[in-house]
N, C-alpha and C positions, 0 to 999 in steps of 0.2 A: 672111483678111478683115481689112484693115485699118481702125483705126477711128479718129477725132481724138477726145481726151479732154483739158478743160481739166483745169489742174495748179496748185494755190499751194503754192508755195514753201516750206517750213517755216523757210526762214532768212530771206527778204529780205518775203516776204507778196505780194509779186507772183502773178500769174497768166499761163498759157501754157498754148498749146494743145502735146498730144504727139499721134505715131500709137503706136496700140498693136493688135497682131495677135491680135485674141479667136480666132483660128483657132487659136494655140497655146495654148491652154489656160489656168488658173492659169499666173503668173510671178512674179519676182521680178526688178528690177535696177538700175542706178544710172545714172541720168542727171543730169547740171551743167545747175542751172538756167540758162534762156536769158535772166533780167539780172542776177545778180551770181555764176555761175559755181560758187557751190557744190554741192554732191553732194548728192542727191538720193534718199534708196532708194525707190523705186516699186514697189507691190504690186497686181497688175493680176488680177482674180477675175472669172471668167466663169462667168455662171449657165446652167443647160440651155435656155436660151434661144439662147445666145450672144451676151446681151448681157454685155458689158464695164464694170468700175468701177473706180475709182483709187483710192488711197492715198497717200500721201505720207508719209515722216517726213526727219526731218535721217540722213543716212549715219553711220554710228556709235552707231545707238540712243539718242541723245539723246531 
């Protein structure tokens, strides 16, 4: 079940929408923001509901 979850950036402060698939459960993974292209780790936690929630840090544990 795919879902669109807005995203800010932890490097440029921007915001963007992503899809994220709360059908697969907990995830973890790295997407480049979509405007200044940096990496992105994205931590995507789905509660027994199946709703879906985002995270955001800079790639590298910054």
């Amino acid at each position: 079940m795919e879902e669109w979850l807005t995203v800010q950036c932890p490097w440029c402060g921007e915001s963007f929408d992503t899809a994220v698939d709360a059908g697969a459960g907990d995830q973890q993974y790295v997407e480049d923001c979509q405007v200044c292209c940096q990496p992105i780790l994205l931590d995507v936690a789905v509660d027994a509901g199946g709703q879906a929630s985002l995270a955001a840090r800079r790639e590298g544990g910054d």
